[in-house]
N, C-alpha and C positions, 0 to 999 in steps of 0.2 A: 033504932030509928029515932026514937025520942032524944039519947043524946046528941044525936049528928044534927039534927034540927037545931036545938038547942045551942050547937056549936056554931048555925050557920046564922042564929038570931045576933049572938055573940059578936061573930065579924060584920054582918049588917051596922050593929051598935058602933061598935070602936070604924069602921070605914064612915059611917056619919060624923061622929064625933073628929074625925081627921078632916073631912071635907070641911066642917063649919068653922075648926083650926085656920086652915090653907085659905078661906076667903077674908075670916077676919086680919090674917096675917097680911093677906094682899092689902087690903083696904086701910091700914094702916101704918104701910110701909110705901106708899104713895102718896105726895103731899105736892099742894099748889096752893101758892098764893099770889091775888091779883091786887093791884090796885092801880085806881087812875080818876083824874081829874075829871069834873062833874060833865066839861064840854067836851071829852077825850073826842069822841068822833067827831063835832067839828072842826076840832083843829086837823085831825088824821087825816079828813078830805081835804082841807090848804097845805097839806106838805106835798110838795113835790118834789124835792131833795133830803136825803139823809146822809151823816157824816156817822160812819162806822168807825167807833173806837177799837183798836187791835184786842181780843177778849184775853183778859187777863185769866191767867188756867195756874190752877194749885192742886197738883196731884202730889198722895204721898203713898209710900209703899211700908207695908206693915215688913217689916223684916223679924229674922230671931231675934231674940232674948229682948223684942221690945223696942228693936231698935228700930226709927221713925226717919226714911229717905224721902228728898226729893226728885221725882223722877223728871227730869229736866229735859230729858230729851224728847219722852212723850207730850211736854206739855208746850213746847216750843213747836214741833208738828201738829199738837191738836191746833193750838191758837189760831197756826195757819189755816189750815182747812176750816174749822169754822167762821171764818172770817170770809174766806170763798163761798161757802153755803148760803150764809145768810145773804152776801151780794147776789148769788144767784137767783136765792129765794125770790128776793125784793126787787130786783133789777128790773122786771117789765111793769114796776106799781112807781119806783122810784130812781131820779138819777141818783145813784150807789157813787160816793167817794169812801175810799178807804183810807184810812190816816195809817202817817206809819208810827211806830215804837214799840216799845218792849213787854213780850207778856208776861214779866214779871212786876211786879206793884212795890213803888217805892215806900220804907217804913210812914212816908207820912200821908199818901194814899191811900196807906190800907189802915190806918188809923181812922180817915175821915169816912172811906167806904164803908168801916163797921159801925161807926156812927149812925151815915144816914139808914145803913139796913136796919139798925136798931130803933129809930125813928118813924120809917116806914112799917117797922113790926108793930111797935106801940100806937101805930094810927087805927080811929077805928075806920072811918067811914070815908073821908075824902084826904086827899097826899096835896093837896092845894095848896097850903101854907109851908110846903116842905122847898127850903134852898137846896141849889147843888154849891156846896163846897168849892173852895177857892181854889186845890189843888186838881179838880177834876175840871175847874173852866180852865184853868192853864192848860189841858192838854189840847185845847179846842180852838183857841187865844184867834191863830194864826188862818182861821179855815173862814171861807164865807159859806158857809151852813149854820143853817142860825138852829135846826135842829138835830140833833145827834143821838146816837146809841153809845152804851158802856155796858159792857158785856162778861160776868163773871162765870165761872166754868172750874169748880171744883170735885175732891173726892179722895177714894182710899182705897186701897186692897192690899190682900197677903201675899205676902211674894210666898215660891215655892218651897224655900226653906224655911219659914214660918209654919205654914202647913206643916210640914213635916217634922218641926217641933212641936208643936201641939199632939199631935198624934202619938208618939213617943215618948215626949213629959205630963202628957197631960194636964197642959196649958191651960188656963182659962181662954175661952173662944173670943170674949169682949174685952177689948180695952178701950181705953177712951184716945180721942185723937183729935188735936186741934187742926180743923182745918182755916187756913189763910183768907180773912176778914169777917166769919162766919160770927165772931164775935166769942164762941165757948167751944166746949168741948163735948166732941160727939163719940158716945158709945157705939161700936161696931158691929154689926148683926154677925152671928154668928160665919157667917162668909166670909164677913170680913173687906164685905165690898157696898162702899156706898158712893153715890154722885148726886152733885148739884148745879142746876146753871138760874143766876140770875140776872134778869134784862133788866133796864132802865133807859127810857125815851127822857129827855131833856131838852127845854128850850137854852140856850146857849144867851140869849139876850135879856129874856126876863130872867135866868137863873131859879129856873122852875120847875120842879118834874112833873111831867104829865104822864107818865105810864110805867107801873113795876110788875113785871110777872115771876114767880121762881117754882122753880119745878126741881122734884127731887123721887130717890127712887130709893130705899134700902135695901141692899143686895142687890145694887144693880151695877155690874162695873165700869169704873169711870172711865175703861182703856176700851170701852165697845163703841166701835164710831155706829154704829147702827143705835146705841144708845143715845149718843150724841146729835144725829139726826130726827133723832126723834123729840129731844129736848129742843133743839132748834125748832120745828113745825110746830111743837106746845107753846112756845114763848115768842113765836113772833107771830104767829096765824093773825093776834089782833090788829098788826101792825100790814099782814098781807091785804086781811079784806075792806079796802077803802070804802 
């Protein structure tokens, strides 16, 4: 009797110790960051039109021996559908235009993207004095919406043959992996699946940003559109309720 007791003190101990694991695990594998201008919801209540940039999407696929794909196909379908989402979302708060072009980022777009997110990360308290880049007013040039969205949608996972090199070789489970404007290189949780979406509101005539959100999930896969639904209602809610 005393050791069975004892045995079940044992699993009480080590099942707490896993639960306080699992939540600190959670809680640091989920990240958001906000920023916006001191008058953001005055301006929010005078917009009455939005100019949705097509969201630029950077998935990559961990394959064997290391090797780093792009999966093109999935992120030519995501870009569409979330382009439809967020018009849906937005549509009875705002007239929705959607621009068209391509959801891949030219080298020097994605140069000046990793800039201003670098610049937005270094700000502490107000994005006020923060310009939009000359290459992101060109995609705008042409539209009478004076304010716009530009929409980025990144991430990573193991294809199946990776997994099953790992298992087999016993692989290291992390490697690092540059995702497309992020600016560095992210180590992969052990899944091997992580995703990120970052918004950006923009005034198109003062060359101003007034609102940045980005939301991100470690081990959360970038190819789950219920993931992706759910990063869209995170990062636009401030933008739904006028």
């Amino acid at each position: 009797m005393k050791f069975e007791k004892q045995k079940h003190i044992r699993f009480l101990i080590r099942s707490l110790f896993t639960l306080m694991f699992l939540i600190i695990a959670i809680q640091l594998s989920f990240g958001q960051n906000r920023r916006q201008v001191a008058d953001f919801k005055v301006i929010r209540k005078s917009i009455d039109s939005l100019l949705i940039i097509p969201t630029y999407v950077d998935i990559k696929a961990i394959d064997s021996d290391n090797l780093i794909l792009g999966d093109t196909l999935f992120a030519k379908e995501s870009s569409d559908k979330i382009s439809r989402d967020i018009k849906s979302l937005l549509d009875n708060k705002y007239v929705i235009q959607l621009s068209k072009g391509n959801y891949k980022l030219s080298p020097e777009l994605e140069t000046d993207l990793r800039d201003l997110y670098g610049e937005i990360s270094e700000s502490e308290k107000t994005i006020s004095n923060i310009s939009i880049p000359n290459t992101i007013i060109a995609l705008v040039k042409n539209s009478k919406q004076r304010y716009c969205v530009l929409n980025f949608y990144g991430g990573h996972y193991k294809t199946k043959a990776r997994i099953k090199q790992e298992e087999k070789e016993l692989l290291p489970k992390s490697i690092g992996v540059a995702i497309l404007t992020l600016g560095s290189v992210y180590l992969t949780p052990a899944s091997g699946n992580l995703s990120i979406m970052k918004t950006i509101l923009f005034d198109k005539i003062d060359r101003k940003l007034i609102f940045y959100k980005e939301s991100s999930i470690a081990g959360s896969n970038p190819r789950s559109y219920v993931n992706i639904e759910n990063y869209i209602s995170s990062n636009f809610k401030p933008l739904y309720y006028k």
